[in-house]
C-alpha positions, 0 to 999 in steps of 0.5 A, a space after each residue: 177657112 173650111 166648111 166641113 158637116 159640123 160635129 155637133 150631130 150625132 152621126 157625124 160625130 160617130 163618123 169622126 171617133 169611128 177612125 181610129 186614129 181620129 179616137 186616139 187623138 181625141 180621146 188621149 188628150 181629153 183623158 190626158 193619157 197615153 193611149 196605146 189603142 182603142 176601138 169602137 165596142 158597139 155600133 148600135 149607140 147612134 142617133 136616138 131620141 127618148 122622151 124627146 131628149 137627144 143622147 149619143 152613147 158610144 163605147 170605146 176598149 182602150 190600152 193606156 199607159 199608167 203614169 207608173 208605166 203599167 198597162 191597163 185595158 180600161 172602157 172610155 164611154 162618151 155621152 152626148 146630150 143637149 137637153 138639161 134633163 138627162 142626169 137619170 139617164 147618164 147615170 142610169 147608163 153607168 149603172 149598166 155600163 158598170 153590171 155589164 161583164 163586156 166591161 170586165 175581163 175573165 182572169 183563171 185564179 188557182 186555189 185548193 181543191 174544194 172536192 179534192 183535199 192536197 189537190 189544185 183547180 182553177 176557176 175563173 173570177 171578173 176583174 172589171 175595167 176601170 171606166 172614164 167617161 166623157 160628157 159632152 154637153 150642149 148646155 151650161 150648167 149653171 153658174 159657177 161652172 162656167 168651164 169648157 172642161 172639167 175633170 173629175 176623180 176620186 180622192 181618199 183619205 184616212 182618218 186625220 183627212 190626209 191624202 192618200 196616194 194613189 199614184 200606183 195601179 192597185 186593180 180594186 180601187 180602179 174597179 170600184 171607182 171612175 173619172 169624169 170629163 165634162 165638156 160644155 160646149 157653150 163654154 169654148 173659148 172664140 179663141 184656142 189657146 190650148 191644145 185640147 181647146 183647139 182640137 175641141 173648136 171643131 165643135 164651137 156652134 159660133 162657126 155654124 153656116 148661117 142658115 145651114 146648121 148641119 155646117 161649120 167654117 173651121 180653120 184649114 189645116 195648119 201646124 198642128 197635127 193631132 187638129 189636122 187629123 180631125 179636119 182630115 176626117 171632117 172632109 172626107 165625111 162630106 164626101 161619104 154618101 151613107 154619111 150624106 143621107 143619114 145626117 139629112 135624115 137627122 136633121 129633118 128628125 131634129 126640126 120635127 122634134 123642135 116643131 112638136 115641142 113647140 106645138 107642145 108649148 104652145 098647147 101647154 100655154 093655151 090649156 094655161 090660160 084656159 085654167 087661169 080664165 076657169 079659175 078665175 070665173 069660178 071667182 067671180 061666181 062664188 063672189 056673186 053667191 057671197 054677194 047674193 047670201 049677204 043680201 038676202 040674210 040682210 033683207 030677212 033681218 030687215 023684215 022681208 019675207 022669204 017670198 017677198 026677197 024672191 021676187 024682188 031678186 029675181 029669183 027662185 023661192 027654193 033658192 031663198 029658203 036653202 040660203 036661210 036655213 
């Protein structure tokens, strides 16, 4: 066995997808594609925290091999997050990621000059790339999800509800719709029997360092290749200063982040209570107005005067006389 930064944490994550090799592994077997290169797009998706939620975004350009043997540039981007919220700002996400035209490439088209009849001119026309995006989680989803990894896809079909086929590229179908991966991390099997669920083990939390969260026990280098290139990576990252300092300063943000939320808990709890208490008081205080109107109506009816039914309950004769009029 060996204790290697665990992955779980954004920047050591972001270290490990940095290495291309690392990317092409880890990539073509989640998308179950071959991947011919692929390359970090932006390095400015790095640990962020809004409204309390922790969510990594990184952007990958990759070359895959179509199962017709065609080539196609497409964008892998992969979300990490661990709260139960985060659904608007995933989707909010591919939104942008769909509008942005760094997810498209610019193709010169000839047509009939508009401005000069008989004559050609060129113009320059979008052709977006198609998206896969990969969700990995650090919660469950509920039941009946109870899976490691789930794909997703678009299907079509005609007006009897008959399959289309789809096994050819055809460049406005791949523009206009994306694959999905959902990766729950919750849901790793203890022990691997697929390829990907081996690669994906590296992430199970079951093998955090007691006491130590930002470390994991994994399994040493063994007869798996594309497993040890990951576990070659997570070594070195132990080794990379910056990578040292960065993931000490997440850590201590993260238990900041648990701490205000528990502070926030614990203030929500108490200024429940307090409404309860009010509430319950303001109860008790209209059963005592009921209770007291009962009484005085009921020693009117009897023969009691207003003066008389103040003092003998003790209270105001203005009180009285608002009761019984």
């Amino acid at each position: 066995m060996v204790r290697v930064f665990n992955p779980i944490y954004d920047t050591v994550f972001k270290y490990l997808v940095g290495d291309e090799r690392v990317a092409k592994v880890l990539l073509s077997n989640i998308l179950d594609k071959t991947i011919e290169s692929v390359s970090m797009k932006h390095n400015d998706h790095v640990f962020q925290v809004q409204d309390d939620l922790k969510l990594l975004r990184i952007d990958f350009a990759a070359t895959i091999v179509n199962n017709d043997g065609t080539k196609e540039v497409v964008t892998i981007e992969i979300q990490k997050a661990y709260e139960e919220d985060e659904v608007m700002r995933f989707r909010s996400y591919f939104g942008l990621q769909s509008q942005s035209e760094d997810n498209a490439e610019k193709i010169i088209k000839v047509r009939h000059s508009r401005k000069n009849p008989g004559q050609t001119e060129t113009y320059e026309v979008l052709k977006p790339y198609h998206i896969y995006s990969i969700y990995i989680l650090g919660h469950k989803l509920g039941k009946g999800y109870e899976y490691a990894v789930m794909k997703g896809s678009f299907v079509f079909e005609d007006l009897d509800g008959n399959k289309i086929d789809l096994s050819t590229h055809n460049d406005f179908i791949n523009g206009m719709t994306h694959h999905i991966v959902i990766i729950q991390i919750p849901y790793l099997p203890a022990k691997p029997k697929k390829h990907l669920e081996k690669l994906l083990s590296v992430f199970d939390q079951r093998n955090k360092v007691k006491d130590n969260a930002k470390y994991v026990t994994i399994e040493d280098l063994g007869i798996d290749e594309d497993y040890n290139i990951l576990v070659n990576r997570l070594i070195r990252a132990t080794g990379d200063v910056q990578l040292v300092g960065d993931l000490d300063f997440e850590a201590q943000m993260l238990r900041k982040l648990e701490r205000d939320r528990i502070n926030l808990d614990d203030a929500q709890i108490k200024l429940e209570n307090a409404e309860k208490q009010l509430a319950e008081q303001e109860s008790q205080l209209q059963e005592q107005k009921s209770q007291l109107e009962a009484m005085i109506k009921m020693s009117a009816s009897l023969g009691a005067t207003p003066l008389k039914i103040a003092q003998n309950l003790n209270i105001p004769l203005e009180k009285v006389l608002e009761i019984l009029k």
